[in-house]
C-alpha positions in Angstrom: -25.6 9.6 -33.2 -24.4 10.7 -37.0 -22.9 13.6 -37.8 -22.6 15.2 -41.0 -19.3 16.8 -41.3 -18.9 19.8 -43.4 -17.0 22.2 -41.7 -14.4 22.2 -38.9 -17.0 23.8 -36.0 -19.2 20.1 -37.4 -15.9 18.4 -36.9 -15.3 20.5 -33.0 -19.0 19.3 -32.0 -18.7 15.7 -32.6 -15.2 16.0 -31.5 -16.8 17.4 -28.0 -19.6 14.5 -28.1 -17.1 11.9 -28.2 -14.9 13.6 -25.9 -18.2 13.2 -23.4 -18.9 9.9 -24.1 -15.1 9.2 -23.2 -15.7 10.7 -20.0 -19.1 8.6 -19.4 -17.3 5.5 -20.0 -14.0 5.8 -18.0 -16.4 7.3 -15.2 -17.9 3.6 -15.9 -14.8 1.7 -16.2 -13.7 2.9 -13.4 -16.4 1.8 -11.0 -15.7 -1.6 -12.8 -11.9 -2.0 -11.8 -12.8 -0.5 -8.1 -15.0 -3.9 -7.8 -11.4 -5.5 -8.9 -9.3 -4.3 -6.4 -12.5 -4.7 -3.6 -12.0 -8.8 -5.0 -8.6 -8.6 -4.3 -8.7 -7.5 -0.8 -10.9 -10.2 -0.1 -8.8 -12.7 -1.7 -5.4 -11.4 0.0 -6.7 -9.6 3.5 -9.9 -11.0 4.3 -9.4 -14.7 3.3 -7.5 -15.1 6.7 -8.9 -16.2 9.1 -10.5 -13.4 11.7 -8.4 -14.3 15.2 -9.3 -11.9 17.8 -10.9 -9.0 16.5 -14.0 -7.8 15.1 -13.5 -7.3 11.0 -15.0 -3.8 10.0 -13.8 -4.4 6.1 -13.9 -0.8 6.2 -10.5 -1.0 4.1 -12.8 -2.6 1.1 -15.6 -0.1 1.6 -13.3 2.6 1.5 -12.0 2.0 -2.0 -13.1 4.2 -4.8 -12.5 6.1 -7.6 -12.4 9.6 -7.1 -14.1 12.4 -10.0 -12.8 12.6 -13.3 -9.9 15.0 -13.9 -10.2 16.5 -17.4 -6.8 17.7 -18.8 -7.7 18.6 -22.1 -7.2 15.7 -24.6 -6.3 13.4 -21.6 -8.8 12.0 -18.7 -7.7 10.5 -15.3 -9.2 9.1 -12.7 -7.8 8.2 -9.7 -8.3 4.7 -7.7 -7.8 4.6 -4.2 -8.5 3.9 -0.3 -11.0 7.0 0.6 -9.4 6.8 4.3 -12.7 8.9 5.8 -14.5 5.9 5.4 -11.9 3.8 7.3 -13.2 4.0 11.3 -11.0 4.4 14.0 -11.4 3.4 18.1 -8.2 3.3 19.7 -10.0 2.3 22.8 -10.9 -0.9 21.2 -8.1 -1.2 18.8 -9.8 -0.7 15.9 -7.3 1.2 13.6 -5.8 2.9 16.2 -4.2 2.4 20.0 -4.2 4.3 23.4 -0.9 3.0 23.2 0.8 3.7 19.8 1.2 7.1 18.0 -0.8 8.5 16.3 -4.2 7.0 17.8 -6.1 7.0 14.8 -4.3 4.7 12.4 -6.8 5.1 9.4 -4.6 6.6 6.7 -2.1 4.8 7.5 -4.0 1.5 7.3 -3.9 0.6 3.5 0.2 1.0 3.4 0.4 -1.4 6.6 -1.5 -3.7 5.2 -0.6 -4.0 1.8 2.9 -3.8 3.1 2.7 -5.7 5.6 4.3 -2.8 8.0 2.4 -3.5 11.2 4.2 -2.3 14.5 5.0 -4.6 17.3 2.4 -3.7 19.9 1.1 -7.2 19.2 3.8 -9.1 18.6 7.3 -8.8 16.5 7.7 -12.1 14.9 7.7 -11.8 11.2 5.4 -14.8 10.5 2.5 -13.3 12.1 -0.2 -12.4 8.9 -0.6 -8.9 10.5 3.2 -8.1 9.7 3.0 -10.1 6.6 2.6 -8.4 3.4 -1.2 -8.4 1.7 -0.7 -6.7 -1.7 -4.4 -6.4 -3.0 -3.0 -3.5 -4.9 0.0 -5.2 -6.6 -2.4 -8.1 -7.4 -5.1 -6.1 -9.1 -2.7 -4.1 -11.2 -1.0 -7.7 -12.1 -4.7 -9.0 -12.9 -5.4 -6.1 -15.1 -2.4 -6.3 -16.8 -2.8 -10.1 -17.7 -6.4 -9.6 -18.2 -6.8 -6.5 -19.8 -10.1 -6.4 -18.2 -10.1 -2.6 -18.0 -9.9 -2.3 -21.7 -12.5 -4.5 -22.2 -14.5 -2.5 -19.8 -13.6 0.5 -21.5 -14.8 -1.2 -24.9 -17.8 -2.7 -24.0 -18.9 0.9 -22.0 -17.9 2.9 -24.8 -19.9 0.2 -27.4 -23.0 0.6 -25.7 -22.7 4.6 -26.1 -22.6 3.8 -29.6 -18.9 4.4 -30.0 -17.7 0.9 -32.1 -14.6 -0.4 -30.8 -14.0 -3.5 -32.8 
């Protein structure tokens, strides 16, 4: 889009376009780094081999990003474990126990398992992999960092709104 800027309420209207566009493309990038972090759960949680219980991945599917917050000059979105999607059956162990408090385990799943923070119900010695740390989070942030992936994200969504970043 061109504008022709003549007058500061010209200079406000493109100002609120590109202010959109922003918006557009973080709502974009943000999809793109939640496919990050989903990588790195499979790399550091489900790369282990399954032992004795039925895999739901339900703490990948339950990773998202959450609506844009709009503070003015300043957009955020946020990145994390929607734990509504994370099931629990205490009866059958899945997130949850008859026999530890509380019986559905579901928020509490992400922190336990990126911190390795399991209780002893199944067993206390510390080189179990349920009790040892899996930090998908850590990692992706590390990744990003390195990578810069979510600028280029950024870029390239923002490019093919017709903002020009290089």
């Amino acid at each position: 889009m061109f504008f022709d800027i003549r007058s500061t309420a010209d200079l406000q209207k493109m100002m609120k376009y590109v202010k959109e566009i922003a918006k557009e493309s973080l709502v974009d990038t943000s999809k793109e780094v939640v496919d990050i972090v989903k990588e790195e759960i499979d790399k550091a949680v489900y790369s282990i081999p399954e032992g004795e219980y039925a895999r739901t991945y339900d703490l990948r599917e339950s990773m998202e990003s959450f609506p844009l917050k709009d503070n003015g000059d300043e957009f955020e979105i946020d990145i994390m474990h929607n734990t509504t999607k994370i099931r629990s059956i205490p009866e059958d162990f899945i997130h949850g126990s008859l026999y530890w408090s509380p019986r559905n385990y579901s928020k509490f799943l992400a922190r336990t398992v990126h911190d390795g923070l399991s209780g002893g119900l199944f067993g206390t010695a510390s080189n179990l992999h349920w009790r040892q740390p899996k930090p998908y989070m850590d990692n992706s942030i590390d990744r990003l960092n390195k990578n810069k992936e979510h600028v280029k994200f950024m870029k390239r969504n923002l490019n093919k709104r017709g903002i020009m970043t290089d």
